[in-house]
N, C-alpha and C positions, 0 to 999 in steps of 0.2 A: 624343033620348036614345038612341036604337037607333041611331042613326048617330054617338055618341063609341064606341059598344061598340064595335062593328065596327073605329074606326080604331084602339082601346086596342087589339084585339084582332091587329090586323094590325102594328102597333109591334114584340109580342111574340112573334109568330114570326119576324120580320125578325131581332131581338136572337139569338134559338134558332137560327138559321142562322149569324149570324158567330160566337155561342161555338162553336159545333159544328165550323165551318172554322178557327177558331181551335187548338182542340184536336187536330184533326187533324194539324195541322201541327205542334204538340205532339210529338204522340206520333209519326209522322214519323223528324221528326228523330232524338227521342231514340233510336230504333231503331236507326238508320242510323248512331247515333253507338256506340251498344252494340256494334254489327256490325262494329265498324273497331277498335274497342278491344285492345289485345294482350292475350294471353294471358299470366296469370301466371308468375311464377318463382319454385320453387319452392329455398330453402336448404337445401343438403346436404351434407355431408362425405364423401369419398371417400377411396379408396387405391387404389394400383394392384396388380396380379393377378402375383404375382412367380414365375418360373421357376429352381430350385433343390432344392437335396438338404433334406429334413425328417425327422427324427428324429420317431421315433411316442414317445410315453411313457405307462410304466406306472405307474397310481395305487395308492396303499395305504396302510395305517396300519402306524406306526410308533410307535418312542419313543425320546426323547432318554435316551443314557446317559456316565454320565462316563466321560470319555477315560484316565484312575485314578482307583481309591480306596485310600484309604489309611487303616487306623486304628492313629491314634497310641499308643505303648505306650515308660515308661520302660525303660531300660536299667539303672536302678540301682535298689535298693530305696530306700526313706525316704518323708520325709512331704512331701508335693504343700504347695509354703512358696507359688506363685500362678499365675495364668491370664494370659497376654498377649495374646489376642485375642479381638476381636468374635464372638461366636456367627452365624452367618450372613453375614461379613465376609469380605472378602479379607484372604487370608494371600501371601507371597511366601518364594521358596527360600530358607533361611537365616535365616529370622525365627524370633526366641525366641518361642515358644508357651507356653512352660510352663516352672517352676525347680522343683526339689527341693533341699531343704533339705542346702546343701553342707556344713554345719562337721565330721561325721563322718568324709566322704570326705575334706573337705581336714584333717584329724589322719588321716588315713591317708596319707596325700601328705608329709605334715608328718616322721611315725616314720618312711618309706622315705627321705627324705632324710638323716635323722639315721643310718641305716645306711649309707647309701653315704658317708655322713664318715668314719665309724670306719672300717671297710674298707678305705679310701683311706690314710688315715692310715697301719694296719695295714702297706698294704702299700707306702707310701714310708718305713718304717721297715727291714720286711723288705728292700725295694731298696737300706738301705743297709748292712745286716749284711753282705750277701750279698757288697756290692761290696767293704768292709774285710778281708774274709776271704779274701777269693778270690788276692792276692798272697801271703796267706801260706800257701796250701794249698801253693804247689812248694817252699818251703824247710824246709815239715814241723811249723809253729807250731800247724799246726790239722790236726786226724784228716780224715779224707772222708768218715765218717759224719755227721760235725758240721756239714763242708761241704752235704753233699747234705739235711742238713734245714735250713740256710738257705736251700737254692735251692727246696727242697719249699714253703717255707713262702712264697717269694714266688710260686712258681706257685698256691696255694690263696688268698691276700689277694687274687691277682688274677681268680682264678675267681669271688670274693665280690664283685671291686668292679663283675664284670659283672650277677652274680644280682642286686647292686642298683641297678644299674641299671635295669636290666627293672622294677625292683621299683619304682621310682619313675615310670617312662614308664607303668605298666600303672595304677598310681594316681594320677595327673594324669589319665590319657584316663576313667579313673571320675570323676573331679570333672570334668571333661567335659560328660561325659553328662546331670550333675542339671541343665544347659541343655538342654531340648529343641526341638530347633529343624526349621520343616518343610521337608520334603522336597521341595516343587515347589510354582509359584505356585496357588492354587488355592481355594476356598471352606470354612473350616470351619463344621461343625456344632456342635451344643448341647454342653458340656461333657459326659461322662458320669462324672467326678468333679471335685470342687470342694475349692479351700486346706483342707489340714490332713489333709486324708484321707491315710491310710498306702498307698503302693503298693506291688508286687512287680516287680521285673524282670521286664520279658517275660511279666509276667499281667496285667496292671493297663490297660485300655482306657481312654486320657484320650479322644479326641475323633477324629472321622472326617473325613477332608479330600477334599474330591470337587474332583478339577481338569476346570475345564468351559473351558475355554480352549486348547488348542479340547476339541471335545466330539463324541462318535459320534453318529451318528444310525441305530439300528438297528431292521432294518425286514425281513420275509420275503414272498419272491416267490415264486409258484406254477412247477413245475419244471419246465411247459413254455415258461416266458420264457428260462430258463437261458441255451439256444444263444445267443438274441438280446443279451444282456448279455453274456455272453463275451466276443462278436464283437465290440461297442463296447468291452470294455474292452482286448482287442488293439488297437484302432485307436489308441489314447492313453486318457488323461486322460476318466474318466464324469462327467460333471457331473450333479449330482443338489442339487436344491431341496426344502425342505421349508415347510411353515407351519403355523401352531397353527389349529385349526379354529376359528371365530368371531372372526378377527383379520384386520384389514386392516395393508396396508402391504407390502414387499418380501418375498419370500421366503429364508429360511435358504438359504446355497446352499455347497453341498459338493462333492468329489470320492469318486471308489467307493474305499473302501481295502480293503476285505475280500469275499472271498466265501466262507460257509463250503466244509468237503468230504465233508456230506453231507446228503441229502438227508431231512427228517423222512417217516418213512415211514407215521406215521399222519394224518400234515395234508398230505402230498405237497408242501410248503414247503420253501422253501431261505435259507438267516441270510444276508444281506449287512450291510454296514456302510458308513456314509458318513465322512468328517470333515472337519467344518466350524471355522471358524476361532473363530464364537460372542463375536467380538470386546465384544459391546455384552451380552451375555449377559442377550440374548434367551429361553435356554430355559435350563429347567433340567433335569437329570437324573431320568428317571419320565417326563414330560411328552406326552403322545399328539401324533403330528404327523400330518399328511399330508403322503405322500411321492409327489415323480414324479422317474423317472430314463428315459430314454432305453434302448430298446428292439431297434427294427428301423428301419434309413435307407433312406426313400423318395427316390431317384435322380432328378431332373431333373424334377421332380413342379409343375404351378400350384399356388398358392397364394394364397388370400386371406382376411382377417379372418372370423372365421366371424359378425360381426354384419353379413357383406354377403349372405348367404342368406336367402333367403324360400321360403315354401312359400306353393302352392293347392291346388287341386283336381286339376291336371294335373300334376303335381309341383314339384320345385326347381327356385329361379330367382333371377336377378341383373338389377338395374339397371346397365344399362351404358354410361357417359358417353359421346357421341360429340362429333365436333370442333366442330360446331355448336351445343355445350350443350345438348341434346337427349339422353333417354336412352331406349332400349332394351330391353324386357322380355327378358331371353336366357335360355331353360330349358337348364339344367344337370345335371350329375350328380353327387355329391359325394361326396365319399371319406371318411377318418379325417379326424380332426384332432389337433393338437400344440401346445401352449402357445399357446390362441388363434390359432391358422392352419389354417384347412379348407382341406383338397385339391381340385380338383376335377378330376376324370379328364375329362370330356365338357364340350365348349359354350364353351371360355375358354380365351383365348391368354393366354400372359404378357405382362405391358406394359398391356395393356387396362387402364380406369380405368373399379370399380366405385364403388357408392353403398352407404357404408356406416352411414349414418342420414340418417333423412328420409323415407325408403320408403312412408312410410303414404299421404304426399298425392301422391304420384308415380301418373302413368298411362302407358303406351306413349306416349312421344313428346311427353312436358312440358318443360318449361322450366328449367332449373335454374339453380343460383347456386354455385360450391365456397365453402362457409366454412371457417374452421380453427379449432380448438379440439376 
């Protein structure tokens, strides 16, 4: 009995020693297979470090205002007979907006015609007294008193047939007028009188027309920017962008048209004006925007995405692709920035290709991958 023990017993450490060499060579390997394994690579997007002139730009709030306004007003008195456009609609140059009740004006048009008949008549009658008379004035049939108010009297029929004439062209251009028709392509507003109302000439406010096509964007800059705007608007053409704050998508983008000529002397502010084309008529007139316009041009300056910057503890820094897809912890220095492009005065050649997302799992001298998107 004591001698199965002992050999049960020797069996079981016999088994305890080849799991054990077994495992070792296990774990071995697996080591040596860990130890050889490559190092990750690491997907990143890049851009390269670009060498060039950068325009600094100044931000501010602004607001959209129409390019004109215009509130409509008849030319004749009578009574508003209807409305021809959409309240908040486009209206175009030339388009009837509005009639007044023509039958008055055209019986005025009507009686000036009927004057310039008689007149006319009048005086192709007098033209023919004058001309029957006139051979017998040398042989003595006729006085020259008698003569000279035949001729009198065609020069007065024909003074009458001018007065009515005017008199007729002045009341056509009045029946005219009871068309009202507007002045430039452009947005009108709410009615401020409705059919049947009686107007006044030149008192009577039917409706306001705001042309936002294009449209100003005005906006005041602090008066020590002045020089610096000047300066670019000498150079050519200010290009100035705007956008409604809490709105994605492309920016409004304009040229400077205006700069006032003085300076608000209790906000130390200066009026400039932009005008934008407003094509899709994106803003409206009122409307708060932010504004950036170009400033002061940085000359021959690096330049890269400013989502290629990182900070630590020792300062700014950039990943820096090398030819081996290996990148580069490079401490930098970094300047203004400009519609999304930081400068960087120190540490960075043009040309260079940084890492401009990805950065978090990157370490000095990883592996990377360029993706695009």
């Amino acid at each position: 009995m004591q001698r199965n023990s002992r050999k049960n017993m020797l069996l079981a450490v016999v088994a305890l020693a080849i799991i054990g060499v077994a495992l070792h060579g296990w774990l071995g390997s697996h080591e040596k297979a860990h130890a050889t394994k490559a190092p990750p690579v690491v997907p990143v997007k890049v851009a390269v470090a670009a060498r060039g002139n950068l325009d600094l730009a100044l931000k501010v709030i602004g607001r959209a205002e129409a390019y004109s306004t215009v509130t409509v007003q008849s030319r004749v008195s009578g009574q508003l007979q209807s409305l021809a456009f959409t309240p908040g609609g486009h209206v175009h140059a030339g388009q009837v907006i509005a009639q007044i009740d023509p039958s008055l004006l055209q019986a005025q048009l009507d009686q000036a015609r009927g004057e310039l008949a008689k007149d006319q008549a009048q005086l192709t009658q007098a033209r023919s007294v004058l001309a029957r008379y006139t051979p017998l004035l040398s042989k003595g049939y006729v006085s020259k008193t008698d003569y000279d108010n035949y001729k009198a009297n065609v020069g007065i029929y024909a003074a009458s047939v001018k007065a009515d004439q005017a008199a007729v062209e002045m009341a056509r251009t009045q029946l005219g007028y009871a068309r009202i028709t507007a002045p430039v392509n452009s947005i009108a507003g709410a009615p401020l009188v409705y059919p049947g109302a009686q107007v006044t000439a030149n008192g009577t406010d039917l409706v306001v027309l705001n042309q936002v096509q294009p449209i100003y964007i005005t906006f005041s800059v602090p008066e020590a920017s002045l020089d610096g705007i000047r300066a670019a608007f000498a150079r050519g053409k200010v290009a100035v962008s705007a956008t409604v704050p809490g709105t994605r998508g492309a920016p409004l983008t304009g040229t400077l048209d205006f700069i006032n000529n003085t300076v608000d002397a209790g906000t130390g502010t200066i009026q400039l004006k932009a005008e934008s084309p407003n094509t899709d008529d994106r803003v409206t007139p009122g409307q708060f925007l932010q504004v950036s316009l170009p400033t002061t041009r940085l000359v021959n300056v690096v330049t890269v995405p400013v989502e290629a910057l990182q900070n630590s503890p020792k300062g700014s820094f950039v990943f820096v692709v090398s030819a081996d897809h290996t990148v580069q912890q490079r401490m930098v220095t970094a300047g203004p920035d400009s519609h999304g492009r930081l400068v960087i005065s120190k540490g960075l050649a043009g040309g260079e290709t940084v890492v401009t997302d990805g950065q978090m799992l990157l370490t000095n001298g990883s592996h990377v991958k360029v993706v695009k998107g």
